[in-house]
C-alpha positions as CSV (number, residue, x, y, z in Angstrom):
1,X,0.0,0.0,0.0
2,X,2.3,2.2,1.0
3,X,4.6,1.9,-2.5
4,X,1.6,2.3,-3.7
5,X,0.8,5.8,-2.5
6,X,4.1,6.5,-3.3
7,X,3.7,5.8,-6.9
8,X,1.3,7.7,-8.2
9,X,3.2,11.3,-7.3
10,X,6.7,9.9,-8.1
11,X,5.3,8.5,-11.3
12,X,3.9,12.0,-11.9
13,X,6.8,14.0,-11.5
14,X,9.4,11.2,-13.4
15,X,7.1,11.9,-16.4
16,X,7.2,15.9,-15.7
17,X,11.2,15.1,-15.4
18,X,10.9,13.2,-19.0
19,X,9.0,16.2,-20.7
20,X,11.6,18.8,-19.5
21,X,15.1,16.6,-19.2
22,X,14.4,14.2,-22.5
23,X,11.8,15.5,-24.6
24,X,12.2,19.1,-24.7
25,X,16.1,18.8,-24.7
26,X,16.6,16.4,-27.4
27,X,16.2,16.5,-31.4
28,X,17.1,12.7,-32.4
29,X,15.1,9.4,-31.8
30,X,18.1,7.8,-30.5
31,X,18.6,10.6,-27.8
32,X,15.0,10.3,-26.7
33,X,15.1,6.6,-26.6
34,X,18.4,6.3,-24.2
35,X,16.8,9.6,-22.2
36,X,13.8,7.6,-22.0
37,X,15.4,4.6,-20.7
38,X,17.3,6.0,-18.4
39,X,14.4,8.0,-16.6
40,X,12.4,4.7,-16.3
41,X,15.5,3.1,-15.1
42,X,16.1,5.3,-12.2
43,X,11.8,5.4,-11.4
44,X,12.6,1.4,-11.4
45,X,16.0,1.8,-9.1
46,X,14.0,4.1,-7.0
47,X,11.5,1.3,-5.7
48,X,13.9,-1.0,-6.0
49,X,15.9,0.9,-3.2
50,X,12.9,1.3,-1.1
51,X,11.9,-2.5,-1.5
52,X,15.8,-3.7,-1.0
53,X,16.3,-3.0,2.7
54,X,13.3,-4.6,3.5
55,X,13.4,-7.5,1.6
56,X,17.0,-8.4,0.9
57,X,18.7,-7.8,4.0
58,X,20.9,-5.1,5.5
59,X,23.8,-5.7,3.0
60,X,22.5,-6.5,-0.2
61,X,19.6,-3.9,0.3
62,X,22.3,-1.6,0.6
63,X,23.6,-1.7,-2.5
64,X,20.6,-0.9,-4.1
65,X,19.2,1.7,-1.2
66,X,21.9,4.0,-1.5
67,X,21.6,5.2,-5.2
68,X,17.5,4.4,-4.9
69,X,17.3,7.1,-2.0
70,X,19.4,9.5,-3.6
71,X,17.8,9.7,-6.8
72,X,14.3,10.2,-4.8
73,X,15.9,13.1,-3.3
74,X,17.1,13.8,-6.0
75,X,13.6,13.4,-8.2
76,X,12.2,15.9,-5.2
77,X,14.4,18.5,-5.8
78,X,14.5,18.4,-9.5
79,X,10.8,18.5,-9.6
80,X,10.4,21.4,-7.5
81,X,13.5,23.5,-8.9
82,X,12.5,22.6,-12.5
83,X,9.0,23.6,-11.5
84,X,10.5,27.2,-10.7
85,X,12.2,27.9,-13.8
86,X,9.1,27.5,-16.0
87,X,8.2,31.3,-15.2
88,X,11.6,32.5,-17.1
89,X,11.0,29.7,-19.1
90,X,7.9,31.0,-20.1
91,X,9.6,34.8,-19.9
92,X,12.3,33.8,-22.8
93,X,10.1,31.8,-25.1
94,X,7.7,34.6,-25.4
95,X,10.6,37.7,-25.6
96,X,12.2,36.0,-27.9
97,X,8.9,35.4,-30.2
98,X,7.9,38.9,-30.0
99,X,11.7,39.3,-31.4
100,X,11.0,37.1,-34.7
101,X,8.2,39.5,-35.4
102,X,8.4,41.9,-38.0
103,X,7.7,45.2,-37.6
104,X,4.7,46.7,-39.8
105,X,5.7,48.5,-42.6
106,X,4.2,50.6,-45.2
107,X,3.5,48.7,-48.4
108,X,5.6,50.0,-51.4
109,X,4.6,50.5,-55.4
110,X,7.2,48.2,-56.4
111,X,7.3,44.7,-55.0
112,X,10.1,44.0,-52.7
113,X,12.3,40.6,-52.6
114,X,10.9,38.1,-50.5
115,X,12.2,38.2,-46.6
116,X,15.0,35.9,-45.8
117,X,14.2,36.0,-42.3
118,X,12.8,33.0,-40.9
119,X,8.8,33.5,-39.9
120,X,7.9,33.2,-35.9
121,X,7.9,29.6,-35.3
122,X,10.2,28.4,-37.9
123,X,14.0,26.8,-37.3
124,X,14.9,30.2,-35.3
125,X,12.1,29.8,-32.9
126,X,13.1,25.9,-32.4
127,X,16.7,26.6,-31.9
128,X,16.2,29.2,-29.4
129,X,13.5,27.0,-27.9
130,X,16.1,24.2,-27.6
131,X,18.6,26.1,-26.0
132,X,16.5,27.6,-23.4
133,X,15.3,23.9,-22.3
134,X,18.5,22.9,-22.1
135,X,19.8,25.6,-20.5
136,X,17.5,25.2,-17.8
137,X,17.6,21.3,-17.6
138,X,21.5,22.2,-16.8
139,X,20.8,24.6,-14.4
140,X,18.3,22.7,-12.4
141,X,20.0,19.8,-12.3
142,X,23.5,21.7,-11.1
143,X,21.4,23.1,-8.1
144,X,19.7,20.1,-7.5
145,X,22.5,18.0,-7.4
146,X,24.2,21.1,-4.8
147,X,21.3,20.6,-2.5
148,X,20.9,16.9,-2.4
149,X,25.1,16.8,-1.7
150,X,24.6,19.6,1.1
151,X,21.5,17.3,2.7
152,X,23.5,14.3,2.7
153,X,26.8,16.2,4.2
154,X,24.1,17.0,7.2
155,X,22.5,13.6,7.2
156,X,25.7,11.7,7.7
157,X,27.4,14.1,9.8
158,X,27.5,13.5,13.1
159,X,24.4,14.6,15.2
160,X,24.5,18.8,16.8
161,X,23.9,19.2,20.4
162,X,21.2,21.0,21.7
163,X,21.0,22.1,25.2
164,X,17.5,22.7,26.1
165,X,16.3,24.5,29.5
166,X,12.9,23.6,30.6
167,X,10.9,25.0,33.5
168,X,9.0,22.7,35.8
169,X,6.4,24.4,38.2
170,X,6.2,21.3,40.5
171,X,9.9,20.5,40.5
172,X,12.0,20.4,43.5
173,X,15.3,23.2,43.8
174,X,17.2,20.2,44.5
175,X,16.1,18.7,41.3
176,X,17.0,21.8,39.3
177,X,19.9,21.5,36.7
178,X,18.4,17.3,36.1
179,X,19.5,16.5,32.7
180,X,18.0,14.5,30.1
181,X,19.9,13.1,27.0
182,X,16.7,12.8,24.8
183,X,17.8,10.8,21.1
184,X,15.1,9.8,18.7
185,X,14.7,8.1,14.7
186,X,18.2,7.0,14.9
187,X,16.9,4.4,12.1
188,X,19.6,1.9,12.1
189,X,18.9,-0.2,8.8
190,X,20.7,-0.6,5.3
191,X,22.1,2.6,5.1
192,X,23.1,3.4,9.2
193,X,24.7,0.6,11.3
194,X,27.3,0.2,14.3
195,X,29.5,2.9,13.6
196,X,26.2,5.4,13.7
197,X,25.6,3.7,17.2
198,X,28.8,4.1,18.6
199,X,29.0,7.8,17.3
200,X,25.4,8.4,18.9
201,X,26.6,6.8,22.2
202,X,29.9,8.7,22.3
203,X,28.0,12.1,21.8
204,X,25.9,11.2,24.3
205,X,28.3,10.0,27.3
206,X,30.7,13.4,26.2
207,X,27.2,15.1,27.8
208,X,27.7,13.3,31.2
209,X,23.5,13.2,31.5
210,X,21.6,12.1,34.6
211,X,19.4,10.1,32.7
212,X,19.3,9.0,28.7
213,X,15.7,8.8,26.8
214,X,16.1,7.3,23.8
215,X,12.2,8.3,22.0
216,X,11.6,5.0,19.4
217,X,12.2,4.2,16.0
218,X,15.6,2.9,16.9
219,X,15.5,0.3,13.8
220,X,14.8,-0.5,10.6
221,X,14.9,-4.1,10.8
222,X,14.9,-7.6,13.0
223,X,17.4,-8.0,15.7
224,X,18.5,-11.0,13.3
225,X,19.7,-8.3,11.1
226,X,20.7,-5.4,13.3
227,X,21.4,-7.0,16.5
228,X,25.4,-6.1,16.2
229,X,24.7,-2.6,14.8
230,X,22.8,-1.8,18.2
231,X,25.0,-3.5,20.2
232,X,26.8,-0.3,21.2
233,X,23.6,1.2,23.6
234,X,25.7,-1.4,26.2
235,X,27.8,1.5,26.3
236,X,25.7,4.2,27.5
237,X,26.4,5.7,30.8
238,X,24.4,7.9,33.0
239,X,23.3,8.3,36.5
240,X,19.8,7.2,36.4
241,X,19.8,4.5,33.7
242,X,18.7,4.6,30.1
243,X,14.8,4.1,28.8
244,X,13.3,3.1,25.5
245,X,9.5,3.9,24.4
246,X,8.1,1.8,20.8
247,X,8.2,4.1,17.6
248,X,6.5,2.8,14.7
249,X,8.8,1.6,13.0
250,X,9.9,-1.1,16.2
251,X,6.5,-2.2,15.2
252,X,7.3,-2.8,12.0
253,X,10.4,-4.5,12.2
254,X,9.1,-6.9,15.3
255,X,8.5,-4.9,18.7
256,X,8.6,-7.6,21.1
257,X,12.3,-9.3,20.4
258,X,13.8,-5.5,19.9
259,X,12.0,-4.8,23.6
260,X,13.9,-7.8,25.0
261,X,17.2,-7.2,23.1
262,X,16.8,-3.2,24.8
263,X,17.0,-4.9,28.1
264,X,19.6,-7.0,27.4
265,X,21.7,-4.4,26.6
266,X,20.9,-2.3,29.7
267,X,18.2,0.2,28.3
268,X,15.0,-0.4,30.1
269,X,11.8,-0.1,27.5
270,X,8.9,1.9,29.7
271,X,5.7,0.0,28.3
272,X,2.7,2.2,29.4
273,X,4.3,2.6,32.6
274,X,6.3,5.2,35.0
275,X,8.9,4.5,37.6
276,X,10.3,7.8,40.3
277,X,13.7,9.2,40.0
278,X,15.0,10.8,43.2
279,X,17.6,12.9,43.9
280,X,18.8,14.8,47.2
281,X,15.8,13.6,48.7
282,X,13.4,15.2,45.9
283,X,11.7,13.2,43.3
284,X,10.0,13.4,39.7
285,X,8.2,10.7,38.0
286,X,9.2,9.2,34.3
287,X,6.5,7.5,32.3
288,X,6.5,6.2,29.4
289,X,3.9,4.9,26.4
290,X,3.9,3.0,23.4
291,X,3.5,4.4,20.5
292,X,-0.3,4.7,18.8
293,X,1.2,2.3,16.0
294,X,1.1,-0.2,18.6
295,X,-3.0,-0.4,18.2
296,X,-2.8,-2.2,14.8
297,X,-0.4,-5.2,16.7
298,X,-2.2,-5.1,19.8
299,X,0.0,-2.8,21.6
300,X,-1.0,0.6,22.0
301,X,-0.3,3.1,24.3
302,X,-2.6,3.3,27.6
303,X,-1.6,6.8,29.2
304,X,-4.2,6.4,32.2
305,X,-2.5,3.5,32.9
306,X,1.0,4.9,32.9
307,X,-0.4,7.8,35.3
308,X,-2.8,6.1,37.6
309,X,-2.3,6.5,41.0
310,X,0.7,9.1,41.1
311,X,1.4,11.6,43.4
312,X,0.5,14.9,41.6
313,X,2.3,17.0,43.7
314,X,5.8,16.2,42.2
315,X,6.2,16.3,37.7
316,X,5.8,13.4,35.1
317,X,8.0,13.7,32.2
318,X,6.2,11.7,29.6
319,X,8.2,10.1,27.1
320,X,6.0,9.5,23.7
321,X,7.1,8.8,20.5
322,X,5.1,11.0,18.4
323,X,4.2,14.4,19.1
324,X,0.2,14.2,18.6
325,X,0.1,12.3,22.2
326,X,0.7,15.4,23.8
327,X,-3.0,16.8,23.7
328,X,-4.3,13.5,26.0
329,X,-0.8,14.2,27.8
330,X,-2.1,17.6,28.3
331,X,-5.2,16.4,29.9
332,X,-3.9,14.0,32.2
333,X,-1.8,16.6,34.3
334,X,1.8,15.5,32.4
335,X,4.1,18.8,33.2
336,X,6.7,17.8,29.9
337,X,6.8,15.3,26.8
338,X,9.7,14.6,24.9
339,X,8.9,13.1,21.6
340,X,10.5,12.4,18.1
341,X,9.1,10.8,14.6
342,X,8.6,14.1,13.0
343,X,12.5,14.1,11.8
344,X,12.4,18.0,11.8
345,X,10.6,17.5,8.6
346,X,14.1,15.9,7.0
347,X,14.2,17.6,3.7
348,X,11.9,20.6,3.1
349,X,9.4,21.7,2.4
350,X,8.2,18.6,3.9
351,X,8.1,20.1,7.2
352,X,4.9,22.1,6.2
353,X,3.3,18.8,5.7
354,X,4.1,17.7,9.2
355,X,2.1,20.1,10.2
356,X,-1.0,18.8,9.0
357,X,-0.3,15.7,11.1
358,X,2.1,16.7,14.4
359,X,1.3,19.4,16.6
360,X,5.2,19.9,17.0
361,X,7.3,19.8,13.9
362,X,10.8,20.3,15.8
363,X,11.8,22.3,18.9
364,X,10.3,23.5,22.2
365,X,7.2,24.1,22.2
366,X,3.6,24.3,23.9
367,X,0.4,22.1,23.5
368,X,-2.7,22.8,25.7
369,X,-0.5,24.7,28.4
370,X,2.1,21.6,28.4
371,X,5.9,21.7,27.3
372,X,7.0,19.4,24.2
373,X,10.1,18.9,23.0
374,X,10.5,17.1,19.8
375,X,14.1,16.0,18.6
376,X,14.9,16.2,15.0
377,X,16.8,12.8,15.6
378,X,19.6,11.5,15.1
379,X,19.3,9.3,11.8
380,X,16.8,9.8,8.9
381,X,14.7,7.4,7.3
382,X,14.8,7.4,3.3
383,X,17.0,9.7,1.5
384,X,20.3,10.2,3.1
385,X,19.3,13.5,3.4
386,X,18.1,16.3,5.7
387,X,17.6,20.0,4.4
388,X,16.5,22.8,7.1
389,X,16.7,20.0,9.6
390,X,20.1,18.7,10.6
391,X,20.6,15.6,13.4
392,X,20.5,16.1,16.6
393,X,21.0,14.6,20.6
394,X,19.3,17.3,22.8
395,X,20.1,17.8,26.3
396,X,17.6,18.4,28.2
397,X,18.0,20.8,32.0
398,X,15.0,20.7,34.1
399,X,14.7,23.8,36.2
400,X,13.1,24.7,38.8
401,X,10.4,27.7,37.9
């Protein structure tokens, strides 16, 4: 289903791509033919990337996720640039018309020579046609191809740090200055493994954090297949421990050994449940849901559940996956959620559409009265690419308001 939703607009813009990239910039049959080819090749590589990973495995799916990815990054900003450029190409074709035609004149007594000029529309008008569509099939693939290299230098960089202060009405003073390493959509899979781990976990413990939160959609993938590449969270050092709530994806790549594979490796998963952490004799609560995926396998969040029978009069810091939990959170007296899953929007302008779906696209914000913090995270998921929203670990320092 969802390749096929994912068809119909990517088939729509690789035949926009063939109009302006093949058709309009070439004048033999043989050079529409191979331009033709090669623009259904890539719309075939393209699902063949997104199918790979999760069919073939982790190392052959790479092979063919790496240039499928790319090129759908690559179709995104191609369409939208090319898209652009039809107002000057639409500015040049009709200057330059108005240029091939003649000026009126008064008719002599003699007759004149035919014109050797070449009427509006004729070879003149074709040539100049020509070079303006290639002119513009250069320069929008040069900027496209700049934009996709920038968004890939920022995907597969290493994650910024973001050092968040966040005031807590309840909170103790001998609580203030409690920091939370919050990590989200790290997306381990065919095109991020062990060394994105260990660079994650090494940002991480460089932070010194009370207390680590990693927000779901760790993986892409079984623990058959990515067991060794999350084998570094072993590693993760902090004061209070480190926690684990469901994203979607865990529920599409098997929940319930990647919950016991967490605990093995020393990251407790909160399951609709909240434990206290105290501190200098003061105290706050952590809770933690699963994500609303979790309803199609049997597994969804229960918030009640996670907040029955707490003592009101110290905070809850909800961790939930995505970002449209926080108006029940509201409700339910929770004083902060830190989320993930929106990816910052990864590539704009896609983080316009997030809006339609997430109350919180990226940042610190506010829902209903309540604090939300949503990571960007620290992977992607797709393209190897991420435009206007670069990786992140956050730090988060509760305060005492």
């Amino acid at each position: 289903m969802f390749l096929l939703l994912l068809g119909v607009p990517c088939g729509l813009a690789h035949l926009y791509l063939w109009k302006r990239l093949v058709r309009d910039t070439t004048t033999t049959p043989r050079g529409r033919r191979l331009g033709t080819a090669a623009i259904v090749g890539m719309f075939l590589l393209l699902f063949a990337g997104l199918a790979g990973g999760r069919y073939l495995g982790p190392d052959l799916g790479a092979v063919l996720a790496w240039p499928g990815y790319l090129w759908l990054a690559m179709t995104l900003y191609l369409t939208l640039l090319l898209a652009v450029l039809e107002v000057p190409r639409a500015v040049l074709n009709r200057l330059w018309r108005r240029q091939q035609v003649p000026a009126p004149v008064t008719v002599p007594a003699e007759p004149e020579v035919a014109p050797t000029e070449e009427p509006s529309g004729g070879p003149v008008d074709a040539s100049r046609r020509l070079f303006i569509a290639r002119s513009l099939a250069v320069a929008g693939g040069i900027a496209a191809t700049g934009v996709v290299g920038y968004g890939a230098t920022q995907a597969l960089g290493g994650p910024a740090v973001k050092r968040v202060p966040v005031a807590l009405g309840k909170l103790s003073p001998a609580l203030s200055g409690f920091r939370i390493a919050v990590v989200s959509d790290i997306h381990l899979g065919p095109l991020l493994g062990r060394g994105h781990t260990e660079r994650i976990v090494n940002t991480i413990n460089g932070l010194q954090p009370d207390l680590v939160a990693i927000v779901g959609d760790l993986v892409d993938g079984t623990v058959e297949e990515l067991g060794e590449a999350a084998a570094p969270l072993r590693d993760l050092v902090s004061r209070h421990g480190s926690f684990f709530v469901t994203g979607n994806h865990e529920y599409f790549s098997g929940a319930q050994p990647w919950l016991a594979e967490l605990s093995r490796l020393g990251v407790d998963p909160l399951r609709n449940e909240r434990l206290t952490i105290s501190r200098g004799g003061a105290s706050f609560d952590l809770a933690g849901v699963n994500d609303v995926t979790g309803r199609n396998y049997g597994d969804g969040p229960d918030m009640e559940r996670a907040l029955d029978g707490r003592d009101t009069s110290t905070p809850v810091v909800l961790l939930a996956h995505q970002p449209v939990q926080a108006t029940q959170a509201a409700k339910l007296g929770v004083d902060l959620q830190l989320s993930g899953h929106t990816h910052g929007g990864q590539m704009w302008p896609f983080n316009y559409a997030v809006t339609l779906q997430q109350p919180v696209v990226s940042g610190l914000a506010t829902v209903d009265g309540m604090p939300v913090y949503v990571s960007n995270g620290a992977g992607f998921w797709g393209p190897p690419v991420r435009v206007g929203a670069p990786p992140d670990v956050s730090l988060i320092e509760l305060r005492n308001a």
